[in-house]
C-alpha positions, 0 to 999 in steps of 0.5 A, a space after each residue: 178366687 180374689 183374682 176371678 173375682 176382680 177379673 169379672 168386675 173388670 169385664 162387666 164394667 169396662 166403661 171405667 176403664 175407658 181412656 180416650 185419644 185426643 181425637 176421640 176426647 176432642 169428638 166426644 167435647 164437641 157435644 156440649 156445643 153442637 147438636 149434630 156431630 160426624 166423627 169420620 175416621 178410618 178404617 179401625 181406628 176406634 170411631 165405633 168405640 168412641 161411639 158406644 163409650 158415650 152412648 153408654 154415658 148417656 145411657 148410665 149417666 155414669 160420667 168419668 172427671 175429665 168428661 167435657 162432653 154433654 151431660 143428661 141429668 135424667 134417664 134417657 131414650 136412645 136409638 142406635 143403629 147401623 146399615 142392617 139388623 146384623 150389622 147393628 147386631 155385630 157392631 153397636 150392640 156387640 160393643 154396649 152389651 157383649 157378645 151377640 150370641 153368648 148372652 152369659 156373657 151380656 154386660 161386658 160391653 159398655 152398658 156395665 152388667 148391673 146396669 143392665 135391667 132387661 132386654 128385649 128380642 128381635 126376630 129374624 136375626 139371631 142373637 140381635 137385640 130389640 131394645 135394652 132397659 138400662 139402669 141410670 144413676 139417678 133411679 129411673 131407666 133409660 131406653 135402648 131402641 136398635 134399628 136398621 137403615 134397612 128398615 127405611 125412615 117409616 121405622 125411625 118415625 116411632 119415637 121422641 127421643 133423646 139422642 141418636 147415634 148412626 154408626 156408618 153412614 146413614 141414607 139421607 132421609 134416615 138422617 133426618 128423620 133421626 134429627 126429627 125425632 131429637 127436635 122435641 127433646 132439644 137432643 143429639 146427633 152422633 154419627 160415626 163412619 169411615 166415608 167409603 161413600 165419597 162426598 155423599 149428601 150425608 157427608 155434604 151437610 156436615 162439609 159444606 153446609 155451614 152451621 153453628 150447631 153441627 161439629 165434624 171431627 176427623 181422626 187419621 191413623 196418625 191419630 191412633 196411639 195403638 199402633 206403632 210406626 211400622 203396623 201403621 205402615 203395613 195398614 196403609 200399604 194394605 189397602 187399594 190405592 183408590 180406598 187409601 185414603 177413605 181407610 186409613 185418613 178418614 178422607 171422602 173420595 172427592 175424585 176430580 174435585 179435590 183441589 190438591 190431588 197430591 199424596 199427602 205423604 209426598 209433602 209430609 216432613 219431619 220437623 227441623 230447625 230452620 237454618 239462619 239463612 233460610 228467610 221466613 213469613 207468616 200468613 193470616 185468615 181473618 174470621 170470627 164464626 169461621 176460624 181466625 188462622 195463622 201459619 208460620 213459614 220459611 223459605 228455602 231460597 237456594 232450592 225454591 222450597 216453601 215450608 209451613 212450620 206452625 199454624 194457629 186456629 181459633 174461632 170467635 176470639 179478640 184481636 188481643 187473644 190472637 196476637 198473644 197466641 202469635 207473638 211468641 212466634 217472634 216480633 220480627 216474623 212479618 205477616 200478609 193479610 188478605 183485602 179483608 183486612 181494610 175493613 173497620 170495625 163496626 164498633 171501634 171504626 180501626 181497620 181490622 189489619 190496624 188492630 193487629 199491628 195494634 197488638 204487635 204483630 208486624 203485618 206487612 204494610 200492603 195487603 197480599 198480592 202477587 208482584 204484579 200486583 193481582 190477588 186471583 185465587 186461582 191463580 194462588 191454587 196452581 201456584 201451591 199445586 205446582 210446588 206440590 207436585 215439583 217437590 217445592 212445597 213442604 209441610 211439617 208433619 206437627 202442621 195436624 190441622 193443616 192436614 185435615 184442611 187439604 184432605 177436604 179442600 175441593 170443588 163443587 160444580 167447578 167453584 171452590 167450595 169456601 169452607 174449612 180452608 182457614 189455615 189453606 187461605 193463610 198459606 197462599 197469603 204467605 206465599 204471595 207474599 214471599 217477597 217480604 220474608 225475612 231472615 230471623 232477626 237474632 240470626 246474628 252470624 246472618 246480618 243482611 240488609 233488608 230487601 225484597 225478595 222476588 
């Protein structure tokens, strides 16, 4: 009796048990900062559940300690949906109340069972649900509504409500009518999908329409702690070549406009340590509201291979914070910088380049550029592109963020689309620079005159 009994609160309160990934925890932080948030993700990888976890957080205002996320501190009015009735049914509804179509066994999804105060019917979908009255912490009740995109915008245009979650991607003008109906409440967007739509309007907004209040977080099947090496395999060599990626990374099908059209695994290494022999550079992206990045690089001069070793990405953080992140990468590692870096600071007047030397970082005394002496961005691309598909370019597989950058880089109407590709920038500095690598400066067995490198 004991065991049943701990078995069935184990079953009607799983929303205690919830244990985040990193990528999830990292989705779930986001929304203290930012309004609108995309959590595109493959195929299984626990984007929807990361999706009803918080949602019923929301909805309980049961929230565990290590909660970084935003907080509501009142009953609130939630909508939720998928593409159809069914589909909302099986998905969201399935995983915040239990089983559609058993409904003894309602409250053993993420809304906890005694939190459940009454529910409400659809008609014209077996076992679907209209809406569910939920219990919240501090006395009042919170309102579930579920909807379809199906339905069009005209039946999201009802409610004024607190918070709104698409689970798979919705048309655009349900999109925004969902954001509408936040905009009284100051509330929140959470949208989660695998993005078997390629570079949709949706997916556009958050990709390529920069704004401080909208956050995409990315999660891989690398990401996924459930499976091991050998059934992440399987998965991926499950799918069709063309939805591969769309699948199991998370990736948009750009199609001709991606910038780097290599699989990602024929880059991809483990890390090693780097033989003495081997010379090295750093490379920096200057930024404030977009990230300041920097890479570490090393230099297979005998095989002409380039390797990116280590990256560093924070955004609206002082000089002095970056170079402290940086300097243990050694003082001896040079880094290029791009033309930016000439510019003063409106307040102090220094040369931003100045103010990292300030701080220790050895910048190399020129800004990058090719050995002829031009810094063309195109012609940076086809260089990296080259050692791409010759086998000359190599990318530790520690190097995540990096990995999210080049999955996303990519072309609009012909012109390089200018937004998350911090670390990328950072990368093609270095390699225009790689003439300035030099050799580690305690590699004592390896003592060479210092020179250039061409």
């Amino acid at each position: 009796m004991l065991m049943a009994e701990l078995d069935r609160r184990r079953r009607t309160n799983i929303l205690a048990l919830y244990r985040p990934y990193a990528k999830q925890r990292e989705f779930h932080a986001a929304g203290a900062a930012v309004r609108e948030r995309l959590f595109m993700a493959g195929n299984q990888l626990g984007k929807t559940l990361a999706g009803a976890a918080e949602a019923a957080m929301h909805l309980t205002g049961r929230y565990p300690d290590w909660w970084r996320g935003r907080r509501f501190d009142r009953a609130v009015v939630m909508l939720a949906g998928s593409e159809s009735y069914e589909l909302t049914r099986d998905g969201v509804q399935r995983l915040l109340v239990g089983p559609p179509l058993n409904e003894e066994d309602w409250g053993t999804g993420f809304i906890p069972k005694s939190a459940i105060q009454a529910t409400t019917r659809r008609s014209g979908a077996s076992g679907a649900l209209d809406s569910v009255t939920v219990r919240h912490v501090t006395g009042g009740a919170s309102t579930l509504l579920f909807k379809a995109y199906e339905q069009g915008r005209g039946k999201w245009q009802a409610n004024t409500v607190d918070y709104v979650w698409f689970d798979e991607e919705p048309p655009e003008d349900v999109y925004f009518e969902g954001i509408t109906r936040t905009n009284a409440t100051r509330g929140a967007v959470a949208v989660t999908f695998t993005p078997l739509k390629g570079l949709s309007s949706v997916v556009a907004r958050y990709l390529m329409e920069k704004s401080p209040d909208r956050e995409v977080i990315t999660m891989t099947i690398e990401d996924a702690e459930h499976y091991t090496a050998a059934e992440r395999q399987r998965i991926i060599d499950s799918y069709p070549a063309h939805e591969r990626e769309a699948r199991t990374m998370g990736v948009p099908a750009l199609g001709s406009g991606r910038i780097f059209p290599v699989a990602e695994e024929t880059i991809r290494v483990d890390p090693f340590e780097i033989p003495k022999h081997w010379v090295q550079i750093g490379g920096l992206d200057f930024g404030w509201d977009h990230p300041f990045a920097a890479i570490a690089c090393a230099w297979d001069r005998d095989a002409d291979v380039f390797y990116v070793t280590k990256t560093y990405r924070e955004r609206e953080a002082t000089p002095i914070i970056h170079a402290a992140a940086l300097k243990p990468w050694g003082a001896w590692l040079p880094f290029a910088w791009p033309h930016d870096g000439l510019q003063h600071d409106k307040g102090s007047g220094e040369q931003l380049a100045a103010q990292y030397r300030g701080q220790g970082l050895a910048l190399t005394a020129e800004r990058a550029t090719f050995d002829d002496g031009t810094n063309g961005l195109e012609a940076g691309l086809s260089d990296m592109l080259q050692r791409m598909q010759t086998g000359r370019w190599k990318v530790f597989s520690t190097c995540a963020h990096w990995f999210e950058e080049f999955r996303l880089y990519h072309r609009k109407d012909g012109r390089v689309v200018k937004e998350r590709d911090d670390l990328l920038s950072a990368s093609r500095y270095a390699l225009m620079m790689k003439r300035f690598a030099r050799v580690k400066a305690d590699a004592a067995a390896w003592k060479f005159t210092d020179r250039k490198v061409v």
